[in-house]
C-alpha positions as CSV (number, residue, x, y, z in Angstrom):
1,X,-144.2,117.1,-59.0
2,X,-140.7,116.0,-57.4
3,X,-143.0,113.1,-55.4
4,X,-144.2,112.0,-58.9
5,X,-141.0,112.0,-60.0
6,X,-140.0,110.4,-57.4
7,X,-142.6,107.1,-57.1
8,X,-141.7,106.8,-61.1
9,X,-137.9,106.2,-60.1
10,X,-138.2,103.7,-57.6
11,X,-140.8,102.1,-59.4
12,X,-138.4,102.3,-62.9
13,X,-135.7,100.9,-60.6
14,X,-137.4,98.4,-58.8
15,X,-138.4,96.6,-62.5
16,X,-134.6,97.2,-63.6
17,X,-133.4,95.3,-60.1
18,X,-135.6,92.8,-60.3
19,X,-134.5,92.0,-64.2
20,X,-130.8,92.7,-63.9
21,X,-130.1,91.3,-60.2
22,X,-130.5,87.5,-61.0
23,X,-127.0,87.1,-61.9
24,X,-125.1,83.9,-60.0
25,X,-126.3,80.6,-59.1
26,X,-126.5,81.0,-55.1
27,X,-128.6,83.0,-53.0
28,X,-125.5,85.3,-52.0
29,X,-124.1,85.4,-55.2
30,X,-127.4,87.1,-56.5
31,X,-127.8,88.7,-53.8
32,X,-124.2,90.6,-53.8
33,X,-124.5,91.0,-57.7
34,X,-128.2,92.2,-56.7
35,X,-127.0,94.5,-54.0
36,X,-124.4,96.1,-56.3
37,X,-126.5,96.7,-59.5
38,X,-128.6,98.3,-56.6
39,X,-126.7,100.2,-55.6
40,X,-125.0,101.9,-58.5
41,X,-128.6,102.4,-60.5
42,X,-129.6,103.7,-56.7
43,X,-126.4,106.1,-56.6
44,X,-127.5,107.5,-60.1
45,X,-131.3,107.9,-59.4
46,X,-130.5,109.3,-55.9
47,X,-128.2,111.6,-57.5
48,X,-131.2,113.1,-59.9
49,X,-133.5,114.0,-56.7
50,X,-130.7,115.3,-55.0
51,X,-130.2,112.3,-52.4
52,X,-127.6,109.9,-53.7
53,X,-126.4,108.7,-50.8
54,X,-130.1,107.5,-49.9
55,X,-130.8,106.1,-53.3
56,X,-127.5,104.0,-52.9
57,X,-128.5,102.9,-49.4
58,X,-132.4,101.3,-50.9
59,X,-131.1,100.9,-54.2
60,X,-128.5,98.5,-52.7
61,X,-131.0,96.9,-50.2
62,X,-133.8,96.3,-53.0
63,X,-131.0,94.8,-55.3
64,X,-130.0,92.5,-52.4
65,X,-133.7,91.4,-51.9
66,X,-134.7,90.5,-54.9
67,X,-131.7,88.8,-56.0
68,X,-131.9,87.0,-53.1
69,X,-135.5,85.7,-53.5
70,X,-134.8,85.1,-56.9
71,X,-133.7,82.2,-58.5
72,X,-131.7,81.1,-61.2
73,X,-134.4,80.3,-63.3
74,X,-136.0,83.4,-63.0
75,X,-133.5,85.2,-64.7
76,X,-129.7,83.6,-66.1
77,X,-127.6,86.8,-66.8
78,X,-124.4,84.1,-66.5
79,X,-121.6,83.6,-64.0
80,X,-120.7,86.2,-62.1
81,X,-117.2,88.1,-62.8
82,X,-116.0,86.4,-59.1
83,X,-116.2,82.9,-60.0
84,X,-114.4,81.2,-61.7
């Protein structure tokens, strides 16, 4: 049951990161805003399977990635809250 659980989180997040990271218009502007929606929606789902430290950790990798290999087309969530 808890590895059911489990694959349905990352696969819940993993749609959510891929949707919400494409904020910015570089590669490391979507990739920081990635790596930060990551790792807050990792910190929460972490923190449901008793491991929050480790959901952080993938959630914030996974964020990283995708906005990374995302581009602004993809996705245009607007300028991020760093630039001006």
């Amino acid at each position: 049951m808890k590895s059911t659980s489990l694959i349905a989180l990352i696969a819940f997040l993993s749609l959510s990161l891929f949707i919400l990271s494409a904020c910015g218009s570089s590669k490391s502007d979507r990739a920081l805003s990635g790596g930060g929606i990551g790792a807050g929606v990792g910190l929460v789902g972490g923190a449901l399977v008793g491991a929050p430290l480790t959901g952080a950790a993938v959630g914030g990798a996974v964020g990283a990635g995708t906005g990374a290999l995302t581009d602004e087309d993809d996705v245009d969530l607007g300028k991020p809250v760093w630039r001006d």
